[in-house]
C-alpha positions in Angstrom: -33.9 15.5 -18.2 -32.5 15.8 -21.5 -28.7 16.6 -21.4 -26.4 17.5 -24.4 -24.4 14.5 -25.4 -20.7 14.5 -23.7 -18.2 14.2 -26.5 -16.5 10.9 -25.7 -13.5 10.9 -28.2 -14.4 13.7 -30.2 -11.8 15.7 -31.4 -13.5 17.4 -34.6 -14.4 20.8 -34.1 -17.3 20.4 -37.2 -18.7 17.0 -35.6 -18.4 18.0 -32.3 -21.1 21.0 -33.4 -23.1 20.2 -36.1 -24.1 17.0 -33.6 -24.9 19.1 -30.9 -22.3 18.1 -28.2 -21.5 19.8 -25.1 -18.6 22.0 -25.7 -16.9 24.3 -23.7 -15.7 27.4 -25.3 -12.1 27.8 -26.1 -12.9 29.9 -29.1 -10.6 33.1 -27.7 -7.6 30.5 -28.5 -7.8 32.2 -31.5 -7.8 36.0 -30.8 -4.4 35.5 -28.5 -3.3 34.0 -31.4 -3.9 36.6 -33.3 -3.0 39.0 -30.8 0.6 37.7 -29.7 1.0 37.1 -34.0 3.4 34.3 -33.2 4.9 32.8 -36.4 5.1 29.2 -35.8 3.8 27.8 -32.3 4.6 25.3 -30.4 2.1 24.4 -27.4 3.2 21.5 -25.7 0.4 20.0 -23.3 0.1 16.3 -21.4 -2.3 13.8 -23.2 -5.8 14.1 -23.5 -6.1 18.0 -22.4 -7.9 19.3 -25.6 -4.5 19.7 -28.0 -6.3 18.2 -30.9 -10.0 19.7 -30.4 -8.2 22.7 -30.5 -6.0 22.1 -33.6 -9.6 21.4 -35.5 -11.2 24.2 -34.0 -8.4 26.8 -36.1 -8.6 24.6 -38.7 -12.7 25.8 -39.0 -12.5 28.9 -38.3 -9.3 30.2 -40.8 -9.7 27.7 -43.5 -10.6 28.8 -46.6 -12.5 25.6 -47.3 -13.3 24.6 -50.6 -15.0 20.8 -51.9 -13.2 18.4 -54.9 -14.5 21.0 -57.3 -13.1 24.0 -55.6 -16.6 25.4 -54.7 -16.0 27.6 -51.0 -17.3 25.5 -48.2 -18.8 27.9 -45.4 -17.8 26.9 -41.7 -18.5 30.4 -40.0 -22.4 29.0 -38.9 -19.9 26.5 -36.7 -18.9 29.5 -34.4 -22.5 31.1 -33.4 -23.1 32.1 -30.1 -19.4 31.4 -29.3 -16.7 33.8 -27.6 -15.0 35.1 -30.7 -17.8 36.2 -32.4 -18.0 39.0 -30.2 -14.1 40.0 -30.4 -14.8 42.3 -33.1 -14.2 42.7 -36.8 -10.0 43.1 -36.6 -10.3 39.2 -35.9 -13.2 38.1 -38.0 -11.9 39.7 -40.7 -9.7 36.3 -40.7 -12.8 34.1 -40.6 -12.7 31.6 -43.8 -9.2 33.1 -45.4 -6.5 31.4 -45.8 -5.9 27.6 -47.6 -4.8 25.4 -44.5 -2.2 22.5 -44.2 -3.8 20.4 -41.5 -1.4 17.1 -40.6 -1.8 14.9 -37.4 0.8 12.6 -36.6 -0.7 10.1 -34.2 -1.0 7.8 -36.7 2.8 7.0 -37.1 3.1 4.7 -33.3 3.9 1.6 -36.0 6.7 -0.9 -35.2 8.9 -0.3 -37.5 10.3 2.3 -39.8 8.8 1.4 -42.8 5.3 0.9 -41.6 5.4 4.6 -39.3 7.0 6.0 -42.7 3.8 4.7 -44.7 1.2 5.8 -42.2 2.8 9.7 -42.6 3.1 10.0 -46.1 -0.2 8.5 -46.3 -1.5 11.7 -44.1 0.5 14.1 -46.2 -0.8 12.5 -49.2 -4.6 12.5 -47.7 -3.9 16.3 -47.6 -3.0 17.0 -50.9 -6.1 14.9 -52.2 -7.9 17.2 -49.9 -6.6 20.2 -52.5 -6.7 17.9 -55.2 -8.8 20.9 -57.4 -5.9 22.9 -57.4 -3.8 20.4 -59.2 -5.0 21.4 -62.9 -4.0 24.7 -61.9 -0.6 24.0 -61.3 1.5 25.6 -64.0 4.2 23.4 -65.0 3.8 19.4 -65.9 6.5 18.3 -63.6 4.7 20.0 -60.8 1.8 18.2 -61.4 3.6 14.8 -62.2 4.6 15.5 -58.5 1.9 16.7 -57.1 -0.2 13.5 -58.4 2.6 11.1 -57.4 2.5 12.1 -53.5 -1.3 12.2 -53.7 -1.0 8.3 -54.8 1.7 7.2 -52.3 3.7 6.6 -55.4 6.5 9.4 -54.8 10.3 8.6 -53.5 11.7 9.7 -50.2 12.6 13.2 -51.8 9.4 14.2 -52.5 8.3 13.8 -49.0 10.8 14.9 -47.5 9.7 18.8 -48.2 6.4 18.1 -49.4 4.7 20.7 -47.1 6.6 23.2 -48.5 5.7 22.2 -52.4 2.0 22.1 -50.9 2.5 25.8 -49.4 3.9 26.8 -52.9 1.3 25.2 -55.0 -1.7 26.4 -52.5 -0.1 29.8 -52.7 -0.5 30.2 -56.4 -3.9 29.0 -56.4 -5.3 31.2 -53.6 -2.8 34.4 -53.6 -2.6 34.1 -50.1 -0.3 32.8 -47.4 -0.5 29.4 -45.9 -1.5 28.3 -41.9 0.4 25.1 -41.5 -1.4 22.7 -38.4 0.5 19.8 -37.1 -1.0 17.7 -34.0 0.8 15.2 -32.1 4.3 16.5 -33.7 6.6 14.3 -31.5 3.9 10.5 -30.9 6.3 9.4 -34.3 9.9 10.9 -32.3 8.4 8.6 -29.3 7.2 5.5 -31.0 10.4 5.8 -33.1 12.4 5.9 -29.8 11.0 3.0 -27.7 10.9 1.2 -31.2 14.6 1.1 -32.4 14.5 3.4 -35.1 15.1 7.1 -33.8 17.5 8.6 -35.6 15.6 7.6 -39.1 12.6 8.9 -37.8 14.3 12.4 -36.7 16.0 12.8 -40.1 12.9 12.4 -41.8 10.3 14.8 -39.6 13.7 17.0 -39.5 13.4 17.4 -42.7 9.9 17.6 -43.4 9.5 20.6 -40.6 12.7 22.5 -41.5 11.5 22.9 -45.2 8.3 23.8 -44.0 8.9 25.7 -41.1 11.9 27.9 -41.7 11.9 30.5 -44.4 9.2 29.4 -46.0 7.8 32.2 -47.7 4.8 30.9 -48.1 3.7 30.8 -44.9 1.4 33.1 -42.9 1.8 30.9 -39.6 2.0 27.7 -37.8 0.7 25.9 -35.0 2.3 22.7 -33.3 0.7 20.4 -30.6 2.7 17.7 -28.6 3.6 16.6 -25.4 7.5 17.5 -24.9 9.3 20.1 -26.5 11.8 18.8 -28.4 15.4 20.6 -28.9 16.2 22.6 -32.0 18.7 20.8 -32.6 17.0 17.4 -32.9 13.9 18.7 -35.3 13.7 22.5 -35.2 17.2 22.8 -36.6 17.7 26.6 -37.0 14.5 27.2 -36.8 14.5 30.7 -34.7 11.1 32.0 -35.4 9.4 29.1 -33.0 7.8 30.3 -30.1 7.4 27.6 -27.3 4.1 27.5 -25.0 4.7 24.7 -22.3 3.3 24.6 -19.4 5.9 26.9 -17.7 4.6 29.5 -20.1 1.9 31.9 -18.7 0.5 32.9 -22.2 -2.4 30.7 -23.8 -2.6 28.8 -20.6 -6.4 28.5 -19.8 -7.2 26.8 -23.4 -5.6 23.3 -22.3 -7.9 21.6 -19.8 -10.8 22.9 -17.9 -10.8 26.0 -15.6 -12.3 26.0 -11.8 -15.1 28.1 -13.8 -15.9 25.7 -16.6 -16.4 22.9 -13.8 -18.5 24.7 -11.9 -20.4 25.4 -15.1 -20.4 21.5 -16.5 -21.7 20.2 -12.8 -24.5 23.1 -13.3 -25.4 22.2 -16.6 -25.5 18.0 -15.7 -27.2 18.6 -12.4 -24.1 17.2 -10.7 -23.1 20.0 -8.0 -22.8 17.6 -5.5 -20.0 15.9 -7.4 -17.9 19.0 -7.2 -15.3 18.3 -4.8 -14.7 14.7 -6.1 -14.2 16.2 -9.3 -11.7 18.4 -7.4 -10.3 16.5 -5.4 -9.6 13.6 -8.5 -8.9 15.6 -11.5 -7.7 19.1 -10.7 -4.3 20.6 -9.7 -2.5 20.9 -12.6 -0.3 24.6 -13.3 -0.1 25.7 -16.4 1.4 29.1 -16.1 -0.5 30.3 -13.3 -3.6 28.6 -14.1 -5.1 25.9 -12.3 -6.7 23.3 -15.1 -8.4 19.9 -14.8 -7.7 16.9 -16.8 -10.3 17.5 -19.0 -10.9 13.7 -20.7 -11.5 12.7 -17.3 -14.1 14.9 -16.3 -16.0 13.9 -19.1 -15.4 10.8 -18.7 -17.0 11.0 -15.1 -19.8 13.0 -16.1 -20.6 10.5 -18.8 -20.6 7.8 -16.1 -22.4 9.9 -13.5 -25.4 10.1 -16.4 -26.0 6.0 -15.7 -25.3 6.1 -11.7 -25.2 9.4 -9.5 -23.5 8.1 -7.3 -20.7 6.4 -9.0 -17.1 6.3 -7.6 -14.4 8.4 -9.9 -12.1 6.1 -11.6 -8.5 6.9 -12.8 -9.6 7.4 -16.7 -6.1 8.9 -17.8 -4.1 6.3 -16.8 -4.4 4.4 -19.8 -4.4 7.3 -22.6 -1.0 7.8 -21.4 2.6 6.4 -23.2 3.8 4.8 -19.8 6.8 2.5 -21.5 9.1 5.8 -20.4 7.8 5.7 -16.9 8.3 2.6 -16.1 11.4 3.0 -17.4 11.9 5.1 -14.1 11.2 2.4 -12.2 13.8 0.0 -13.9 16.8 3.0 -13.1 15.4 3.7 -9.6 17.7 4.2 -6.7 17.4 4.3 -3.3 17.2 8.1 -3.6 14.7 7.6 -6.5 12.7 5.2 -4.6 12.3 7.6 -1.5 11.3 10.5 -3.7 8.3 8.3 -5.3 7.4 7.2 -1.6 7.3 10.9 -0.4 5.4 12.1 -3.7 2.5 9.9 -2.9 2.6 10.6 0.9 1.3 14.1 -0.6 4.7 15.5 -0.1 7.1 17.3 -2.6 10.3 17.3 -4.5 12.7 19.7 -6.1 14.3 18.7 -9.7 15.9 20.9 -12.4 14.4 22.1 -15.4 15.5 20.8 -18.7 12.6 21.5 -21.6 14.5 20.8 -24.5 15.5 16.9 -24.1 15.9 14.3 -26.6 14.0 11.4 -26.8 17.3 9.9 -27.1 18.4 11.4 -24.1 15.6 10.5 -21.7 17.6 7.9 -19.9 20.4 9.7 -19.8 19.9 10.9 -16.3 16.9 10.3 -13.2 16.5 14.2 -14.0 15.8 13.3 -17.7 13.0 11.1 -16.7 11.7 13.2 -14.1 11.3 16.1 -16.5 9.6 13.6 -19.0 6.9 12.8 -16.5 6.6 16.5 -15.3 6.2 17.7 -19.0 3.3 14.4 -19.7 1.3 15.4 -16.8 1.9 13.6 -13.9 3.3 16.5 -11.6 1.8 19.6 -11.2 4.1 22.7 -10.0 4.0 23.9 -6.7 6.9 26.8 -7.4 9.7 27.7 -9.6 13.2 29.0 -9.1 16.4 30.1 -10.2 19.7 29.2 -9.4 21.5 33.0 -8.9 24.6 31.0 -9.2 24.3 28.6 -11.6 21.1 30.3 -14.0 19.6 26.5 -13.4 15.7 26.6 -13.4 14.3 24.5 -10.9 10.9 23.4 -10.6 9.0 21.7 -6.9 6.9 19.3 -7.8 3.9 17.3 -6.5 1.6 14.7 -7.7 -1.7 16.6 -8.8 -4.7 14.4 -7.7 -6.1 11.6 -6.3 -6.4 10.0 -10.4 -2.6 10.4 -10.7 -2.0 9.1 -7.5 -3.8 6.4 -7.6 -1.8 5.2 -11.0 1.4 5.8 -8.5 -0.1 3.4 -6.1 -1.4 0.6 -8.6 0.9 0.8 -12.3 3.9 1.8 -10.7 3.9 -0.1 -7.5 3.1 -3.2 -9.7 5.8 -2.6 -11.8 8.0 -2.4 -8.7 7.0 -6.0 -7.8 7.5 -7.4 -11.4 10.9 -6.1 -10.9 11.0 -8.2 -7.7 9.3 -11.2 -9.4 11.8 -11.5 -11.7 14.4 -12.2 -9.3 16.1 -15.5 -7.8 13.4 -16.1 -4.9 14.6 -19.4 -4.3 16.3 -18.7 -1.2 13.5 -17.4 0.4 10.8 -20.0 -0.9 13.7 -22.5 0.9 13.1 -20.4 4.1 9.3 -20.4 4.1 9.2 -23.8 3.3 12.2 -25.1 6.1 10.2 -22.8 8.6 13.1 -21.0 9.0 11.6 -17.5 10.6 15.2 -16.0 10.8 16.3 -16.4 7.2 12.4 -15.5 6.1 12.8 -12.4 7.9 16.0 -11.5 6.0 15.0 -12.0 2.4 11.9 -10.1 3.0 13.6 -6.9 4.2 15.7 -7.2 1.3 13.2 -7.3 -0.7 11.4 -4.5 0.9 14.2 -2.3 0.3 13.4 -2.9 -3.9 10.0 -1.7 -3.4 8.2 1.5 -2.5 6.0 1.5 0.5 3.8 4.8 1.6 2.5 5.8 5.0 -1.3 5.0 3.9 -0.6 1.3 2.3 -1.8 -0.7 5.5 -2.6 -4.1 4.5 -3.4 -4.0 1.5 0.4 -3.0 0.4 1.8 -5.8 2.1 -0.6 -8.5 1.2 -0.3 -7.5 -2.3 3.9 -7.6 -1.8 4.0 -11.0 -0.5 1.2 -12.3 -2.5 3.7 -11.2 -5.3 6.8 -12.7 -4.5 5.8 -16.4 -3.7 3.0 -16.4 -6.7 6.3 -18.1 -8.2 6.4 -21.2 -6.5 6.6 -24.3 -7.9 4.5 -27.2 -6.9 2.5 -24.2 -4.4 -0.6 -22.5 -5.1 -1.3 -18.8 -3.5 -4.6 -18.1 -2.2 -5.9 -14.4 -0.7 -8.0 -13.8 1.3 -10.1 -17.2 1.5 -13.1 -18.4 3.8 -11.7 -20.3 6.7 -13.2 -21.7 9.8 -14.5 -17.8 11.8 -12.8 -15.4 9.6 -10.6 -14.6 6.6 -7.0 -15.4 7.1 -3.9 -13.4 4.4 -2.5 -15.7 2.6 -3.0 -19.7 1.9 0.2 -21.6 0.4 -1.5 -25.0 -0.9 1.0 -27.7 -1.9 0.0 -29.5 -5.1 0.5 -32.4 -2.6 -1.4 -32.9 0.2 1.2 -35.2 1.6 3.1 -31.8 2.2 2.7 -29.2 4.8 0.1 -26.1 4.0 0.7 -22.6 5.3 -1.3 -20.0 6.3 0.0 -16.3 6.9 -1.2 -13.4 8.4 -0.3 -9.7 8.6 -0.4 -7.0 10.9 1.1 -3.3 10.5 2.8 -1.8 13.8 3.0 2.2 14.5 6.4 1.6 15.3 9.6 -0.3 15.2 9.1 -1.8 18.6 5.8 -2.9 18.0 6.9 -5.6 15.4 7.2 -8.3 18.1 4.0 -7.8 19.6 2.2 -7.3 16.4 3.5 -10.2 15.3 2.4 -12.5 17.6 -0.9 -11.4 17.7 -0.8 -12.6 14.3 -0.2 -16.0 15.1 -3.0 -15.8 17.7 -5.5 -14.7 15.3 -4.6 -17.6 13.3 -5.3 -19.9 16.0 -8.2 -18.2 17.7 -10.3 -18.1 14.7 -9.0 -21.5 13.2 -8.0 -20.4 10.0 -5.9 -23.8 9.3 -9.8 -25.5 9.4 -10.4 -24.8 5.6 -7.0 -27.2 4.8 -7.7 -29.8 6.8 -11.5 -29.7 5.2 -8.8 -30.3 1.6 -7.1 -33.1 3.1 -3.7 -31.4 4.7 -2.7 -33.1 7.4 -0.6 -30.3 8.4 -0.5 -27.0 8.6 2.1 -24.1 9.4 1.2 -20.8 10.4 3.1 -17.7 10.0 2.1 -14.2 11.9 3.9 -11.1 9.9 4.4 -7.6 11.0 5.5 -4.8 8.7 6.5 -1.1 9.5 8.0 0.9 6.6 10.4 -1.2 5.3 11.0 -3.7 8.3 9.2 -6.9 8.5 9.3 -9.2 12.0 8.8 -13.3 11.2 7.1 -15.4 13.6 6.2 -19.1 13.1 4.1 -21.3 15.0 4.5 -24.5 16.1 3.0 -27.3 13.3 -0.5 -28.0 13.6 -2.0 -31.6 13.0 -5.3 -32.2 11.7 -6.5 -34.2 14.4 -8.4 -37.7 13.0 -11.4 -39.2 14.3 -10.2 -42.8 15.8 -13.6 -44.3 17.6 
């Protein structure tokens, strides 16, 4: 059957038509706009949910377009069939009208200042060789000396710094009509800038380049803003008290970010995919923007794309690498016991109360747990069950609760594995000395300490464990860790080769108990599996001569050691 093409990475509203991709229509974005007449707007959504799409889509349908020669460009065929067309003349009246500013900021995540500083005058410069036919126009010679020095990269620091304002000014006196200034990914420079070193050059700089733009520019009909975290006035938006913030507390404009429980019904109609409904409900949905419930939207693509090769593919966790997680696993570094318990009972399914703070700082993100945990809520990986207010106090508070299965399965791989780094990286050596003494007490001991670093969740099993204690002795010297290898009638844990086969091997196996008082049972029937299904026979087929077994129970975050005696490989004499 021949189905549209899904539009894998494609954020331009023109491409994204013209080559006949499947698009679903977010055109009434611009009527509310219209509508609520907001002067400059600042929507701040998680990663990947439509932000720049959108940007592009305004861009085509108020833009004034014109080519090098200043001939009009005609974009309006780009909207037929589509929702605003049938809003009514008040709003396409503004079809094709106004000269645009259209900047994106992604490109500044550079390593240092001087290389994000190039990549962002190099996109204001791109725009003003966009309106290059305006510049014999200009009036004066010094403002076209300027204009053709930023449009060559060859202008100082104070020409940048308000040179989306000139560009207003000089598109204002060409046209005769107001300006609609578009900025995407506002804050990815703020970020880079912060987990980079050089924040506070960055912030003067953007500072700058908004405030002249953005605050009593005259010039200006209105602006849009995409990012993902609002940050304060007073850090970029000094003064600046025309700016109307749309997070995802904010009920207005909230079904044009992600996918609505309509439009999925409507994509698994149009791909023939019904029967992958309640995966993609059960993986991508759940997140609240105002009161509407949204799907991640790149990764319901993504697994429609994939469902096109194989029907019945399993739904993969697409997100979790479109995603800035250096500030999240900075969560993990500060964790406390109380942090650690809250991540265990978010990915039991449970949920957690924090206070609201919108208008962070970068700068301030690691200022306090409730910094971070804001951070994370604002980038998408919490949805909101309910929000409050403090009578007392006038202190917002939000509950929140991991979304979906996608986010939680990042939970349960990236940030458990960046809780056992964190364990890697410390002195192991005592307990490598009790494994290796076959010393069961002392084992026991630096495991449960080490359990303690760690999260754990009711649903691990196994799998949790084996991975933790995999983890911590992958660090020995002179010892090679194997999981999960072939040996004599089943598949024991763990295998600890020596280098030497003059030196004992070890072979571990684990077992979960319902309770605390199960440890000691479980336990030993750890050791009997061992010896029932001869596990130890695969060493002695490498040439150890002995071999040391060790049966392991786990419940929460207690352990139980048991060792068994020392087996000897038993040799042929006749």
């Amino acid at each position: 059957m021949d189905y549209k093409p899904l539009p894998i990475g494609i954020d331009n509203f023109e491409m994204l038509i013209q080559r006949g991709y499947y698009f679903l229509d977010k055109s009434l974005l611009i009527k509310e706009l219209l509508d609520k007449k907001g002067d400059t707007n600042l929507f701040t959504r998680p990663r990947r949910f439509g932000k720049t799409l959108n940007i592009s889509m305004l861009r085509y349908f108020f833009e004034d377009a014109r080519d090098l020669n200043g001939n009009k460009i005609e974009h309006s065929s780009l909207f037929n069939g589509l929702e605003i067309m049938q809003a009514g003349e008040k709003y396409l009246a503004h079809m094709g009208q106004y000269p645009i500013i259209n900047l994106s900021l992604k490109s500044a995540k550079q390593p240092t200042f001087d290389l994000a500083y190039l990549m962002l005058i190099r996109q204001i410069a791109g725009e003003y060789e966009r309106h290059s036919f305006i510049l014999e126009h200009l009036a004066l010679q010094d403002q076209k000396e300027r204009y053709s020095r930023i449009m060559c990269e060859k202008g100082g620091i104070g020409d940048y710094v308000d040179a989306l304002f000139f560009l207003s000014k000089c598109l204002y006196k060409y046209y005769n009509k107001k300006v609609i200034i578009l900025i995407d990914e506002y804050d990815v420079p703020l970020e880079n800038a912060f987990l980079s070193g050089f924040y506070p050059q960055m912030v003067d700089f953007i500072r700058s380049l908004f405030e002249s733009a953005l605050k009593s520019n005259e010039y200006l009909e209105f602006a849009v803003i995409t990012g993902c975290l609002r940050i304060s006035k007073e850090s970029i938006f000094t003064g600046l008290n025309n700016l109307n913030i749309i997070s995802i507390l904010n009920h207005n404009f909230s079904e044009y970010f992600g996918f609505t429980e309509k439009e999925i019904k409507k994509i698994c109609a149009d791909y023939h995919m019904e029967s992958q409904y309640t995966l993609c409900q059960e993986w991508y949905n759940g997140y609240i923007f105002g009161e509407s419930n949204v799907y991640n939207p790149w990764s319901v693509i993504k697994f429609m794309y994939d469902l096109q090769a194989d029907s019945n593919c399993f739904p993969s966790a697409y997100w979790a690498n479109t995603s800035s997680n250096s500030i999240v696993r900075k969560l993990i570094e500060c964790a406390n016991d109380e942090t650690k318990e809250e991540i265990e009972a978010l990915i039991e399914g449970k949920s957690i109360e924090k206070p609201v703070h919108e208008d962070i700082t970068y700068d301030e993100i690691y200022n306090t747990m409730d910094n971070l945990w804001n951070f994370m809520f604002f980038t998408g990986y919490f949805r909101k069950v309910r929000q409050r207010m403090d009578e007392s106090t006038k202190q917002q508070y939000v509950e929140i609760m991991i979304p979906n299965q996608e986010v939680k399965y990042i939970f349960r791989t990236k940030v458990l594995s960046w809780f056992q780094e964190k364990i890697v990286e410390k002195d192991l050596t005592a307990l490598y000395t009790a494994l290796l003494n076959q010393d069961a007490a002392a084992l026991e001991k630096e495991l449960n300490e080490l359990l303690l670093e760690t999260i754990s969740f009711n649903d691990a099993y196994e799998n949790f464990y084996h991975g933790f204690i995999a983890g911590v002795l992958s660090k020995m010297k002179g010892y090679r860790v194997r999981s999960n290898r072939e040996g004599g009638r089943g598949r024991s844990d763990l295998f600890i080769r020596p280098v030497t086969r003059r030196k004992a091997a070890y072979v571990i196996e684990f077992k979960i108990a319902n309770s605390i008082d199960e440890l000691d049972k479980k336990a030993s029937e750890a050791l009997a599996q061992i010896a029932d299904r001869q596990y130890q026979q695969e060493l002695y087929n490498d040439g150890y001569k002995q071999v040391v077994s060790y049966g392991i129970s786990f419940f929460g975050k207690d352990c139980l050691v048991k060792v068994g005696a020392v087996a000897l490989r038993q040799t042929d004499t006749r």
